[in-house]
Backbone as CSV, one residue per row, in Angstrom:
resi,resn,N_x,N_y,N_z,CA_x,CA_y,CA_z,C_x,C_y,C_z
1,UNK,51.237,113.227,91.929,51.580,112.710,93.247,52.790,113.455,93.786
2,UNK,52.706,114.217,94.810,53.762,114.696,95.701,54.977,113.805,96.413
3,UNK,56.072,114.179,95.662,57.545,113.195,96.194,57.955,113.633,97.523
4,UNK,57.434,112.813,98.669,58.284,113.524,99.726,59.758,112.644,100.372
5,UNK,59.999,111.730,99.275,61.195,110.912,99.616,61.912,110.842,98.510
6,UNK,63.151,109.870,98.526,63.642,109.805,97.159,65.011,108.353,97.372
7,UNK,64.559,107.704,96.394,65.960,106.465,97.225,66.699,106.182,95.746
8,UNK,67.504,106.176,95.633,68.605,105.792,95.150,69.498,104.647,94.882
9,UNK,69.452,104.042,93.807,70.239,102.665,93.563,71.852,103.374,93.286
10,UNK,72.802,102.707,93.568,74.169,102.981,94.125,75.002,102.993,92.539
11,UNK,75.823,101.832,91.886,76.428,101.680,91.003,75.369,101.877,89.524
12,UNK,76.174,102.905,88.760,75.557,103.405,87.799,74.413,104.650,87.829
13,UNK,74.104,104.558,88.873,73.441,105.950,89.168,73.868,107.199,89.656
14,UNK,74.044,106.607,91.547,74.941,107.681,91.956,76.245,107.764,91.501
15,UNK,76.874,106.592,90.937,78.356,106.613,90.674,78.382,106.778,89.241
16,UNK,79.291,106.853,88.297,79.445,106.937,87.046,79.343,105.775,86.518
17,UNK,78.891,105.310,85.411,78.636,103.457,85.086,80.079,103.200,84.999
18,UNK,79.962,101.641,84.559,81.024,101.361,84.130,82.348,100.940,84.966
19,UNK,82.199,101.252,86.371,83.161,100.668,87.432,83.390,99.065,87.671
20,UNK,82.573,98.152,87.695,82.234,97.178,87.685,81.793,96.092,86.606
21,UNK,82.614,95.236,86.516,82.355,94.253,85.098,82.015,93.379,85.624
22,UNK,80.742,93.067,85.426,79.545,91.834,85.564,80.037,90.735,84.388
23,UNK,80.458,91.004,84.124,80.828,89.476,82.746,81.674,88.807,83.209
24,UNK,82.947,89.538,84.061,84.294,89.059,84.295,84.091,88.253,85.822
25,UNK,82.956,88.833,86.670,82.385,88.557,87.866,81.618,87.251,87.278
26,UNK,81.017,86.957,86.412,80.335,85.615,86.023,81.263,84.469,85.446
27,UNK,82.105,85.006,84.756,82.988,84.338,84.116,83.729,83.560,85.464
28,UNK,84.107,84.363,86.700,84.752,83.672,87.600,84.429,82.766,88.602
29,UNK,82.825,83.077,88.450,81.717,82.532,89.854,81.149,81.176,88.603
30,UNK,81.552,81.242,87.787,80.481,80.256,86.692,78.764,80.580,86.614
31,UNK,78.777,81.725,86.718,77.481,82.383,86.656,76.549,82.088,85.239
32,UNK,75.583,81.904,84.650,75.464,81.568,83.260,74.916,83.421,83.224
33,UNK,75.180,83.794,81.855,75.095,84.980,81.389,73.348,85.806,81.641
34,UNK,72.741,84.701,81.387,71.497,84.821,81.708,70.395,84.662,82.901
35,UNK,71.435,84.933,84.036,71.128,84.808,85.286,72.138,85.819,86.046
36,UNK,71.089,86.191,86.892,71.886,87.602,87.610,72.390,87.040,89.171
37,UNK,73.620,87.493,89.204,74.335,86.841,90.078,74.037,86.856,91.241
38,UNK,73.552,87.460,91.913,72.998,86.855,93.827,72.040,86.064,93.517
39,UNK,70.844,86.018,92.469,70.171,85.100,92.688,70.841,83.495,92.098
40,UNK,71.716,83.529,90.942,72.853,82.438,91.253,73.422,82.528,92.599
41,UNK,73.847,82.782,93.290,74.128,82.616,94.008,73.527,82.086,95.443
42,UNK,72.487,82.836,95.389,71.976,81.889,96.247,71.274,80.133,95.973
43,UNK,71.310,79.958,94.795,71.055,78.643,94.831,71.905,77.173,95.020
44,UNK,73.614,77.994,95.222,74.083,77.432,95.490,74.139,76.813,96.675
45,UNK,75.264,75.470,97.100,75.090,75.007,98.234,75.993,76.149,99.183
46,UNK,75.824,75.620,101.055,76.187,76.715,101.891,77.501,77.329,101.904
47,UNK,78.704,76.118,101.538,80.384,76.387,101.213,80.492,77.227,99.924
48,UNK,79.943,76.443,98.671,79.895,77.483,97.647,79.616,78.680,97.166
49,UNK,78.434,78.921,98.427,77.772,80.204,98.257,78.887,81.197,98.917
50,UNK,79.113,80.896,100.144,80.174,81.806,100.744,81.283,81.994,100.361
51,UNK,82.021,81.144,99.662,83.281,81.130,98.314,82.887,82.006,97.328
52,UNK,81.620,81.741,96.924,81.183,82.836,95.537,81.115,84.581,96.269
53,UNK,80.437,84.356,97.618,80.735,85.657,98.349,81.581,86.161,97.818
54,UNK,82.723,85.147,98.751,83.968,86.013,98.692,84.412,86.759,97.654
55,UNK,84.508,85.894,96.082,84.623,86.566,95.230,84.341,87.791,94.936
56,UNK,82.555,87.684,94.518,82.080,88.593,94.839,82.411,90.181,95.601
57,UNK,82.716,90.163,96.791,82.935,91.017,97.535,84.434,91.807,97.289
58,UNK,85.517,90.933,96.326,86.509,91.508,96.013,86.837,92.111,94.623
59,UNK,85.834,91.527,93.613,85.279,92.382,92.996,84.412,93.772,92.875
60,UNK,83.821,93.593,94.057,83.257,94.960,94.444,83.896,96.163,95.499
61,UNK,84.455,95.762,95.609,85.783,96.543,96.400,86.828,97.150,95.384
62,UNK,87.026,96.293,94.645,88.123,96.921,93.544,87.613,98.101,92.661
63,UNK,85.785,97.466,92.640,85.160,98.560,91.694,84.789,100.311,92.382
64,UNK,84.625,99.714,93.776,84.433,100.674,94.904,86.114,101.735,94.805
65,UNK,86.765,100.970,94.645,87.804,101.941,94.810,88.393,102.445,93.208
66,UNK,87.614,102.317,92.234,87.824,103.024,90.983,86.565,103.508,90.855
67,UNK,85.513,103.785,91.609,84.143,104.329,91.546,84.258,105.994,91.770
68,UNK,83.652,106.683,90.930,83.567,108.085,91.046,82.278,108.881,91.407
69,UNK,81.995,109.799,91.800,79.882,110.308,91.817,79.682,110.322,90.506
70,UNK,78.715,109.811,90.037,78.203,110.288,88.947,78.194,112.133,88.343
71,UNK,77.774,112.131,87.203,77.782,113.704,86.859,75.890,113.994,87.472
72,UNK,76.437,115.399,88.291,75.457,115.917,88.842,74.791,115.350,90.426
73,UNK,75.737,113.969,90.786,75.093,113.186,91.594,75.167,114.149,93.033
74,UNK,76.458,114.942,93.404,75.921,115.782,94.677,75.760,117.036,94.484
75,UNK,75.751,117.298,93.595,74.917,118.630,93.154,73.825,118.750,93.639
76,UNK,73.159,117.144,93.182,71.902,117.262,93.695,71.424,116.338,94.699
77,UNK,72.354,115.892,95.349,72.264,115.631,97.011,72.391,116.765,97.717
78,UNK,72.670,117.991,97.807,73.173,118.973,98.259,72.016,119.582,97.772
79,UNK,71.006,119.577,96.973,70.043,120.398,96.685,69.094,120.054,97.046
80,UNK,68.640,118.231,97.343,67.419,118.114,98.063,68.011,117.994,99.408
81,UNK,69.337,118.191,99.932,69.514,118.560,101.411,68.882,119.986,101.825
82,UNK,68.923,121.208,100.701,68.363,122.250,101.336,67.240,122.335,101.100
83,UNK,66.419,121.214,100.330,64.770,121.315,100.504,64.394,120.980,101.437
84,UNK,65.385,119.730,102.282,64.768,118.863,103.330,64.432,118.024,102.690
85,UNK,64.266,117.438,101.429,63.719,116.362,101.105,64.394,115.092,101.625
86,UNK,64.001,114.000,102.270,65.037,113.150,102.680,65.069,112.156,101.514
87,UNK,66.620,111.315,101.449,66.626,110.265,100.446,67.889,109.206,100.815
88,UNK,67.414,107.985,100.623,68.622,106.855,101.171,68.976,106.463,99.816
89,UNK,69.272,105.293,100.122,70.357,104.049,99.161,69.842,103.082,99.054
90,UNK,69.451,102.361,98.129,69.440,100.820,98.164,69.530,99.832,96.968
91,UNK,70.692,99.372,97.633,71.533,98.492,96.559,71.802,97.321,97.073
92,UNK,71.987,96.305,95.996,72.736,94.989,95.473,74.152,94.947,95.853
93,UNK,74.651,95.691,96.505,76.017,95.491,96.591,76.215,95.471,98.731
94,UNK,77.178,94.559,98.818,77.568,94.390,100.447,77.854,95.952,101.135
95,UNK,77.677,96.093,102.472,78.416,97.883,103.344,79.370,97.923,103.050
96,UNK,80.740,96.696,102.614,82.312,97.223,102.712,81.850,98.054,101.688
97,UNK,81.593,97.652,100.209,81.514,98.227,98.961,81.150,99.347,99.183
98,UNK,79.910,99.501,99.641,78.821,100.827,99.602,80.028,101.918,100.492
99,UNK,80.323,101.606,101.743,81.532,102.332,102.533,82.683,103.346,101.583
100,UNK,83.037,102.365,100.891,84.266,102.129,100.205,83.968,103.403,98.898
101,UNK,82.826,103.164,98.545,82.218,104.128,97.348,81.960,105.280,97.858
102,UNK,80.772,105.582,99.040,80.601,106.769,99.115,81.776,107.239,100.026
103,UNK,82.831,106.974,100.310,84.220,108.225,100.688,84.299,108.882,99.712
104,UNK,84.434,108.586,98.205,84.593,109.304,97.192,83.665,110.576,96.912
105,UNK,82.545,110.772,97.883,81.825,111.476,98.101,82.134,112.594,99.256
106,UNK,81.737,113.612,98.537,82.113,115.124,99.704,81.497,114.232,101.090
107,UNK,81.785,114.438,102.197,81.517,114.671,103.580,79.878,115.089,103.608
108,UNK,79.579,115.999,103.019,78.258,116.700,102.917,77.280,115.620,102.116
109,UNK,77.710,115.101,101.502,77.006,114.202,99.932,76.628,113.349,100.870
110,UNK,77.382,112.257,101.030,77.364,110.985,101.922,77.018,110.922,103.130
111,UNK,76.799,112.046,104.435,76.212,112.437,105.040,74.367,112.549,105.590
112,UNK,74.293,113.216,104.306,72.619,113.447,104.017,71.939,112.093,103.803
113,UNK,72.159,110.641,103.874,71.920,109.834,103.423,71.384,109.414,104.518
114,UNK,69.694,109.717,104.585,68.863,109.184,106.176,68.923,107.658,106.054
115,UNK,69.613,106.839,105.036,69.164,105.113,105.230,69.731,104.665,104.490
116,UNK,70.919,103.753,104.823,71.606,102.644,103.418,71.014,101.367,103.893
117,UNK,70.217,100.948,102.581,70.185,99.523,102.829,71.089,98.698,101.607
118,UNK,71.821,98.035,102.557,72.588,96.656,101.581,72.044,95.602,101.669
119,UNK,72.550,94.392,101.075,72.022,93.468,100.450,72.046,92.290,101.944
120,UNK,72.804,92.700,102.765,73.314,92.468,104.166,71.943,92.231,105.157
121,UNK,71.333,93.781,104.811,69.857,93.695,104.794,68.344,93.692,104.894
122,UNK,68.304,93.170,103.722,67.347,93.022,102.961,67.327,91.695,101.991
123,UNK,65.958,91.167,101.249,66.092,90.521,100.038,66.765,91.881,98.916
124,UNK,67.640,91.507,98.106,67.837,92.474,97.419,66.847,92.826,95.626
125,UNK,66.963,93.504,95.832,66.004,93.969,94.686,66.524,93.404,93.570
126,UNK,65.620,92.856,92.158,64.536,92.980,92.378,62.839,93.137,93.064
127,UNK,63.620,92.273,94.629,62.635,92.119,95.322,62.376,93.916,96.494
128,UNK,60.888,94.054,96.455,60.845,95.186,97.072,61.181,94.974,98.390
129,UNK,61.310,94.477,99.145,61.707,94.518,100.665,62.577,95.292,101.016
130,UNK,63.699,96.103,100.799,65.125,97.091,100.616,63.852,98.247,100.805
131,UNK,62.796,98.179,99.347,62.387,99.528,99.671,61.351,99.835,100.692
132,UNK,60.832,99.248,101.562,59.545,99.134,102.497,60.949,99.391,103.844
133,UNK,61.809,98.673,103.591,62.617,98.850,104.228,63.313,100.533,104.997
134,UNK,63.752,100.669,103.967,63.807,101.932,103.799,62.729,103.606,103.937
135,UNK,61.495,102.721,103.549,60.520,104.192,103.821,60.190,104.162,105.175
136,UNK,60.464,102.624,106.094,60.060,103.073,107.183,61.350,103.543,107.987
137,UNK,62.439,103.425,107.631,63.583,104.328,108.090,63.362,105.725,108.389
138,UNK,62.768,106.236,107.210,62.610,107.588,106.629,61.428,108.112,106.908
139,UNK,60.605,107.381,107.845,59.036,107.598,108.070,58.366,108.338,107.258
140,UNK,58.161,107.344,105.937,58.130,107.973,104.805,56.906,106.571,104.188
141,UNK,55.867,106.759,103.625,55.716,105.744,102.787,55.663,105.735,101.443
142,UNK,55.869,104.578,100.740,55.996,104.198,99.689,55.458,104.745,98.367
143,UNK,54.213,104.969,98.406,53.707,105.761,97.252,53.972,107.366,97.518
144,UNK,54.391,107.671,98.079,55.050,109.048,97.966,56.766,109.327,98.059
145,UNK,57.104,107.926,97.470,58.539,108.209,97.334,58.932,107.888,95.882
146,UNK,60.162,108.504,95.213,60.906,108.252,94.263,61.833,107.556,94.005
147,UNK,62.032,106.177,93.577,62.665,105.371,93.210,63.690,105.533,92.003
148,UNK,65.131,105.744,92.016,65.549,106.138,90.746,66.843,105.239,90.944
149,UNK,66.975,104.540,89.255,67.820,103.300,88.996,68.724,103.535,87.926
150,UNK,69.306,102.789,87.493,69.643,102.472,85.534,69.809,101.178,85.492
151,UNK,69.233,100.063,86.047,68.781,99.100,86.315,67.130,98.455,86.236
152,UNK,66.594,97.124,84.971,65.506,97.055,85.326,64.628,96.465,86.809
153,UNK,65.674,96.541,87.846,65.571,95.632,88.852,64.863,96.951,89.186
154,UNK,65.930,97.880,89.377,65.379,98.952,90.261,63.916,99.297,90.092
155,UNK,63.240,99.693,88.877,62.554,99.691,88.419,61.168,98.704,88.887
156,UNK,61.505,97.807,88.926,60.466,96.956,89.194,60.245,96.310,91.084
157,UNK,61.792,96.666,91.768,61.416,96.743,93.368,60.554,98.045,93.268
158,UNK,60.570,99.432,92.839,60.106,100.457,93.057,58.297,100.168,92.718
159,UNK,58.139,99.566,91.573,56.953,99.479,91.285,56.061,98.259,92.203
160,UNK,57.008,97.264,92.334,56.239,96.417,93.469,55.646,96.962,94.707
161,UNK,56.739,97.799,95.409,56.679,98.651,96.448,55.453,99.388,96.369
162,UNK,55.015,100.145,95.245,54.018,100.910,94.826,54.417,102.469,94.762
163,UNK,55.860,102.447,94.888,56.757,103.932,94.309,56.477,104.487,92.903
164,UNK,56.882,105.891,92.604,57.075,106.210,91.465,58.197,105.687,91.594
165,UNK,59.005,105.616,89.896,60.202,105.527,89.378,60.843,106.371,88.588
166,UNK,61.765,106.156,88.090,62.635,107.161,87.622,64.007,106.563,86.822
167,UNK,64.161,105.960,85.684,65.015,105.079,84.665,66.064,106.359,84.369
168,UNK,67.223,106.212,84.823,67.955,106.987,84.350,69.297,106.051,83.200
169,UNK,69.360,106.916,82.145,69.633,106.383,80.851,71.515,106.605,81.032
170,UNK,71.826,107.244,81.354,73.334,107.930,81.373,73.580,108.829,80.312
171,UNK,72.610,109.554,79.483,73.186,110.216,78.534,72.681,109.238,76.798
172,UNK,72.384,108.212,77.400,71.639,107.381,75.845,70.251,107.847,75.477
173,UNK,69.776,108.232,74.412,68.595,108.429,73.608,67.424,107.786,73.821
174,UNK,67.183,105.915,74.389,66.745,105.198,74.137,66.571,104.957,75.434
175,UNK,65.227,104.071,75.823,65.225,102.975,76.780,65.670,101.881,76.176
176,UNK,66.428,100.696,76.974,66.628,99.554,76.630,65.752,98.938,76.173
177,UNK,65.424,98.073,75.606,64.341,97.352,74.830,63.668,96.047,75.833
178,UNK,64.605,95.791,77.280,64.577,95.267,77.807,63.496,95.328,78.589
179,UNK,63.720,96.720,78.824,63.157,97.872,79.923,61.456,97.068,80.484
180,UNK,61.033,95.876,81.104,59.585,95.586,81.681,59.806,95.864,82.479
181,UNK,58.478,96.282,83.970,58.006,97.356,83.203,59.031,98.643,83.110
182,UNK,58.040,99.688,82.308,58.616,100.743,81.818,57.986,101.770,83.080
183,UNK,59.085,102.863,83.824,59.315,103.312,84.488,58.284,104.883,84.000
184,UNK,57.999,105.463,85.888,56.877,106.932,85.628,57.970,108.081,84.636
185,UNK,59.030,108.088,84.980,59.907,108.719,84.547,61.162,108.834,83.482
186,UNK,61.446,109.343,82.686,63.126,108.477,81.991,63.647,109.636,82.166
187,UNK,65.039,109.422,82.455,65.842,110.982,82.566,67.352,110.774,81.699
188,UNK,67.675,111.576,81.175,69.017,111.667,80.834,70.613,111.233,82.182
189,UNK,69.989,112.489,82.345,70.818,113.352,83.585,70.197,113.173,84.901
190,UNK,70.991,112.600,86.595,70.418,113.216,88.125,69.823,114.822,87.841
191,UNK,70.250,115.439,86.978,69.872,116.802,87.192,68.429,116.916,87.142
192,UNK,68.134,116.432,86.133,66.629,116.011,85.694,65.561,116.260,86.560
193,UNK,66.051,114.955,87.728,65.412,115.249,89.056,64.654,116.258,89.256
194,UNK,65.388,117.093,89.118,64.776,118.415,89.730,63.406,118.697,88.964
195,UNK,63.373,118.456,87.831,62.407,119.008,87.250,61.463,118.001,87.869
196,UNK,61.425,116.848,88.124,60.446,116.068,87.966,60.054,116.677,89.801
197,UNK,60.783,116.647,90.385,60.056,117.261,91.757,59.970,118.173,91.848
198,UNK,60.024,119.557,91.379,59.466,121.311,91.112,59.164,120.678,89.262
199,UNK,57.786,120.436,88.847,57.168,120.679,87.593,57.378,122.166,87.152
């Protein structure tokens, strides 16, 4: 199948992992460990939910401003800019955050980005809506785009959607054991990419 798109989940992919502590974010919202936090969150009532926002949102700001590109991440934004290939964003995290992150990005990097969708919106993924979202930004559809995460959410909006995918590991040996479903692709490295769109 020919990739003529490509979208991108934000923290841990394009950025380097590890900016953001999800434990310390649950620990403060009373999140239970085994529940992922917007969808806690939304089951709360309307005051609580917007209190947990808040939190939320200042946690991701703090992480936004210790967030770096990942290795290889505009290397190869800058390389499917001179294919023309187009490719957006879509993430779990609010615009201040997403804003806040890609400055840390060349001018050129953050630029090329035909579509951010935040959680602002869209349902956020797991649910595919972000990505239908997005291909029609990009007048692009869905089964001819590339979905790439280090997230099993990502993974599974991409496959709902009816995208390829693309599990990027950070440099680990292994898929998570977690990993349902299991993704068209696993990559080490963004560099990877490349191979998987020039075979």
């Amino acid at each position: 199948m020919k990739v003529h798109a490509l979208l991108f989940d934000l923290d841990g992919t394009l950025t380097a992992p590890g900016a953001i502590d999800f434990s310390e974010i649950r620990r403060c919202i009373g999140c239970p460990a085994d529940q992922p936090i917007l969808e806690y969150t939304a089951g709360l009532h309307r005051e609580d939910r917007r209190n947990v926002l808040d939190i939320l949102e200042v946690f991701e700001l703090e992480a936004a401003e210790r967030s770096r590109p990942n290795a290889g991440a505009e290397d190869l934004l800058g390389w499917l800019e001179r294919r023309r290939i187009p490719y957006g964003l879509v993430t779990r995290n609010g615009m201040k955050a997403v804003a806040k992150t890609l400055a840390h990005f060349t001018p050129a990097s953050r630029d090329g980005f035909r579509v951010i969708v935040a959680r602002e919106h869209a349902a956020p993924k797991p649910d595919p809506a972000g990505i239908h979202l997005a291909a029609r930004a990009m007048n692009a559809i869905p089964q001819e785009m590339l979905v790439v995460g280090d997230y099993r959410f990502d993974i599974i909006a991409g496959r709902d959607a009816g995208s390829l995918t693309a599990f990027l590991t950070n440099g680990a040996e292994a898929i998570p054991l977690i990993l349902d479903p299991q993704p068209d692709f696993v990559i080490r490295t963004l560099s990877e990419i490349r191979r998987i769109l020039d075979p």
